[in-house]
C-alpha positions as CSV (number, residue, x, y, z in Angstrom):
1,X,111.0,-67.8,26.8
2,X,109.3,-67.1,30.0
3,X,107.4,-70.2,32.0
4,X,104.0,-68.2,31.9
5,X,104.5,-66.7,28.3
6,X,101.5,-68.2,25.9
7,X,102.1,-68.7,22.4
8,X,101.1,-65.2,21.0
9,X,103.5,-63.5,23.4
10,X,105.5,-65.9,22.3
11,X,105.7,-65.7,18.6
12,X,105.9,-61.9,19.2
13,X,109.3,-62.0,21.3
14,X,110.5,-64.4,18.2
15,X,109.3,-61.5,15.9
16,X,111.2,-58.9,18.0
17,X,114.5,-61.0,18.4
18,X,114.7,-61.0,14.2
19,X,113.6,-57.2,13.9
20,X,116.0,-56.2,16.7
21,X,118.7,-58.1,14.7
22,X,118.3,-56.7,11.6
23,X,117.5,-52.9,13.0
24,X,121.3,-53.1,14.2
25,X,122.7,-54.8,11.2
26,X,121.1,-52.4,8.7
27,X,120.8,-49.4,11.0
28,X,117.2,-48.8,10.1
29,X,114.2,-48.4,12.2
30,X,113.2,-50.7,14.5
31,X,109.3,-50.5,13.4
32,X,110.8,-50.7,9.7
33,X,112.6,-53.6,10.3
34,X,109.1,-54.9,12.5
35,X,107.1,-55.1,8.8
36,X,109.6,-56.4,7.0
37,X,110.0,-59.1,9.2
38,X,106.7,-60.0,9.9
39,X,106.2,-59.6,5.4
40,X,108.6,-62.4,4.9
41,X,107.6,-66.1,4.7
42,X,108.0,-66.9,8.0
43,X,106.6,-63.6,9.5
44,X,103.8,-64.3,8.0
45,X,103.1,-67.9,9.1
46,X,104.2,-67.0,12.8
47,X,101.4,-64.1,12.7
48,X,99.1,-66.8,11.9
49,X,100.0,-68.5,14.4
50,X,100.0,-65.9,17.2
51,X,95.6,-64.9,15.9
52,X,95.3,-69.0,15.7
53,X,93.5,-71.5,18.4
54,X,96.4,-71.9,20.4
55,X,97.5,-68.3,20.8
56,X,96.7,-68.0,24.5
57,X,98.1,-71.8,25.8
58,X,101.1,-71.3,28.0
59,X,103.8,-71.4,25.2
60,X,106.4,-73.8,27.6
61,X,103.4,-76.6,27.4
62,X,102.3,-75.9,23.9
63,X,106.3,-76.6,22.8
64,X,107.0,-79.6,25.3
65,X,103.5,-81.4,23.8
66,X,104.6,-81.0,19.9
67,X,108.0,-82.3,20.7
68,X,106.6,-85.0,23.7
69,X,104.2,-86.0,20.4
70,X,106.7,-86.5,18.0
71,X,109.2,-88.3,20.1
72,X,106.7,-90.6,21.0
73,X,105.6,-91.6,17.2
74,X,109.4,-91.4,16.6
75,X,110.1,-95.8,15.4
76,X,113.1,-97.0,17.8
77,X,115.3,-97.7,15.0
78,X,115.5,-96.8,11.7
79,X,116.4,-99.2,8.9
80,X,118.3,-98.5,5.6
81,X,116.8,-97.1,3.0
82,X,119.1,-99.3,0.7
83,X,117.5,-102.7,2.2
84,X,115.7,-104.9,-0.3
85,X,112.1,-104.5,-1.4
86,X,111.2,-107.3,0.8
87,X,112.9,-106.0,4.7
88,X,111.0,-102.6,3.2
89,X,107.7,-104.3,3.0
90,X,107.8,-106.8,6.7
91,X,109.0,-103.4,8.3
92,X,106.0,-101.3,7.0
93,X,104.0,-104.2,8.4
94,X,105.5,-103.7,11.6
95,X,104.4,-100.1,11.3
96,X,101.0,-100.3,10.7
97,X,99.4,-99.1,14.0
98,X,100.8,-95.8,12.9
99,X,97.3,-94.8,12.8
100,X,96.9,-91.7,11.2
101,X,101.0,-90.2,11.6
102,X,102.7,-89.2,8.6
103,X,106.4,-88.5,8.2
104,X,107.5,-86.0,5.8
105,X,110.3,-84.8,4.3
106,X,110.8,-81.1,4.3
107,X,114.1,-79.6,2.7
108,X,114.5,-75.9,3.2
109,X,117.1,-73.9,3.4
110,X,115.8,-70.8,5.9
111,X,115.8,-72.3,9.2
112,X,113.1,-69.7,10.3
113,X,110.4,-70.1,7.9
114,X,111.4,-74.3,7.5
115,X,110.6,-74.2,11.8
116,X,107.3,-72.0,11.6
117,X,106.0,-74.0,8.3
118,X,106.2,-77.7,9.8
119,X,104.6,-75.8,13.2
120,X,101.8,-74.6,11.1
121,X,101.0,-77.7,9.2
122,X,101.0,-79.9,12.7
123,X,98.5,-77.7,14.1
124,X,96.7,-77.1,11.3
125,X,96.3,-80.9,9.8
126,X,95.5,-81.6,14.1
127,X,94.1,-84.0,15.7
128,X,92.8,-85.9,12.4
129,X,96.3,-86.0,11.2
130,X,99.8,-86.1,13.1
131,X,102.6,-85.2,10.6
132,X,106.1,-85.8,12.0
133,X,109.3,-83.9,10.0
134,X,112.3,-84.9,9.0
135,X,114.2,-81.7,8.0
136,X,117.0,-80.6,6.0
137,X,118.6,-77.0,4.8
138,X,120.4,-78.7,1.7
139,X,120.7,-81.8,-0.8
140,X,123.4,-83.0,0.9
141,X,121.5,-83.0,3.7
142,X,118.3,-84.1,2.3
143,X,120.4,-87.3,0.7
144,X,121.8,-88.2,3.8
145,X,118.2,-88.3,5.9
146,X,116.9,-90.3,3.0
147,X,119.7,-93.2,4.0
148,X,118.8,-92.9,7.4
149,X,115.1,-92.2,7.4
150,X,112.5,-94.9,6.8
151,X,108.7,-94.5,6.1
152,X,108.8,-91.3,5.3
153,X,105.4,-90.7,3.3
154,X,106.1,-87.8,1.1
155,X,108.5,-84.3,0.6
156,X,108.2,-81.0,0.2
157,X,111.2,-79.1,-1.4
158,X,112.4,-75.6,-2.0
159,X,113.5,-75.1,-5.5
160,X,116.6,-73.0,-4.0
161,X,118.8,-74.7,-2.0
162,X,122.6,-73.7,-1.3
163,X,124.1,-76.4,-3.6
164,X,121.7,-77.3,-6.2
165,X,118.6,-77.0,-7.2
166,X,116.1,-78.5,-5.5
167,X,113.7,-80.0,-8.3
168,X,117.0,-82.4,-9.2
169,X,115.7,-84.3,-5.9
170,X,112.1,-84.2,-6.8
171,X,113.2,-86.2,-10.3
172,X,115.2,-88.3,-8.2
173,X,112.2,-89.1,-5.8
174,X,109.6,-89.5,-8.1
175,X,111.2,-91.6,-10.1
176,X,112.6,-93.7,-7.9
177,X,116.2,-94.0,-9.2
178,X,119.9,-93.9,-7.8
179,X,118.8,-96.0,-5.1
180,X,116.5,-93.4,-3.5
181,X,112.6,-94.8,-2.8
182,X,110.1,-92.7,-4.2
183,X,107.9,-90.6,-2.7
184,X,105.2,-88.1,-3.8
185,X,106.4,-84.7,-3.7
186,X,105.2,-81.2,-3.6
187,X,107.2,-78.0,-4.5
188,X,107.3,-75.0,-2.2
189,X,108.7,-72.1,-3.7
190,X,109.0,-67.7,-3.3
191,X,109.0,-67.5,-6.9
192,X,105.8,-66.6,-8.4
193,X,106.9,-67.3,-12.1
194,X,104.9,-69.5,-14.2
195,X,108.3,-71.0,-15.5
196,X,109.3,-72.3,-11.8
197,X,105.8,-74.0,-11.7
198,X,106.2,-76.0,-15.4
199,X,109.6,-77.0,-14.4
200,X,108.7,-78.4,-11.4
201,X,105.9,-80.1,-12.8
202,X,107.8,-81.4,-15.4
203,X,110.2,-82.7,-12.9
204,X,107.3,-85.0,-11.4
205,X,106.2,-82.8,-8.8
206,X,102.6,-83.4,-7.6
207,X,102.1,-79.4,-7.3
208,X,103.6,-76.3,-6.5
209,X,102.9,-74.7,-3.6
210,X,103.5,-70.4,-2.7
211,X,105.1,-70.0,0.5
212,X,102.7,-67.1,0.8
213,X,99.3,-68.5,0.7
214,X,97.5,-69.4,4.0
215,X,98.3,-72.3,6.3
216,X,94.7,-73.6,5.8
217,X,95.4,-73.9,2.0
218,X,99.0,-75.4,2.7
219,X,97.3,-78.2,4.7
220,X,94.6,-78.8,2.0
221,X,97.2,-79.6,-0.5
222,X,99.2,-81.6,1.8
223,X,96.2,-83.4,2.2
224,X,96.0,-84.0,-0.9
225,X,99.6,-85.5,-1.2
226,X,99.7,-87.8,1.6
227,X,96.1,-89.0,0.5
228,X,94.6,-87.7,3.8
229,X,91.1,-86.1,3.6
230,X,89.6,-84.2,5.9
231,X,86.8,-86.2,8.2
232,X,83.0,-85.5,7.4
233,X,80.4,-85.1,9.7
């Protein structure tokens, strides 16, 4: 990344990196392999963000604020999960000039479109709401962050994750069992079939979320799940 590259000349080097790769691994076109990049998941949230507010920021800055931001909220030290109801409850008092930050889980297994969705939602649910992410490509991964993680304020999970399936851990959240602590969660899925939305749903899921629809409707229903609505006036 150059020092004077802005975000849009940004996104699009990020966009050209992928098609390039996969132009030489499939031997196709390298305007072919452009669309279907940018008609993936991800391609299409990084579009978004290249035609967005922030587009023509100086990329280096736009980066180093985001992660200046969330180091900054970060707490200093993390306690157990596993500690008793009462250590849970004094250390969320000690956390209460928060303000506004949210911490969220977010398990999903392509690294590309997991980076570009939790960019998305920061700038889109900015300045009225600063989300912070704790990420992970698997359950065993998502497990372990839940040990070490505290005050996390809701998830969002892929139904397809490398070893299992995701809505096991949205039953385990949202019912608070096997020494997990709940949380609210919402289901981001590919798969437009009605049957992935009942089963989620009937896992405990709050809602099902497409990875294709627009940022601005991903933030509403975040929103919605972390009980954060949208200032008036």
């Amino acid at each position: 990344m150059r020092a004077e590259q802005t975000v849009s000349e940004m996104v699009v080097e990020v966009l050209a990196r992928q098609a390039e790769a996969l132009s030489e691994g499939t031997g196709r076109s390298f305007g072919d392999a452009f669309e279907e990049v940018l008609d993936t998941p991800a391609g299409r949230l990084l579009g978004e963000l290249a035609d967005g507010p922030q587009r023509h920021d100086r990329a280096a800055y736009w980066q180093a604020s985001l992660t200046t931001a969330r180091e900054a909220e970060r707490p200093v030290a993390l306690p157990r999960v596993g500690a008793s109801t009462d250590n849970r409850t004094d250390d969320r008092r000690r956390t209460e000039g928060r303000g506004t930050e949210k911490r969220l889980l977010l398990v999903e297994d392509n690294e590309a479109f997991r980076e570009a969705f939790a960019r998305m939602l920061e700038l889109e649910l900015a300045p009225d709401v600063e989300v912070a992410f704790a990420q992970a490509d698997s359950l065993a991964e998502a497990h372990a962050l839940l040990e070490e993680e505290y005050a996390l304020d809701a998830a969002l999970i892929d139904v397809g994750l490398p070893d299992g399936d995701g809505l096991e851990l949205v039953r385990e959240l949202e019912e608070d069992g096997g020494g997990i602590e709940s949380l609210p969660t919402l289901v981001i899925t590919a798969n437009p079939e009605r049957s992935v939305a009942v089963r989620a749903l009937e896992a405990g899921a709050r809602g099902v979320l497409s990875k294709v629809v627009s940022s601005r409707e991903t933030a509403e229903a975040v929103r919605m799940l972390i009980g954060a609505e949208r200032p008036t006036g």
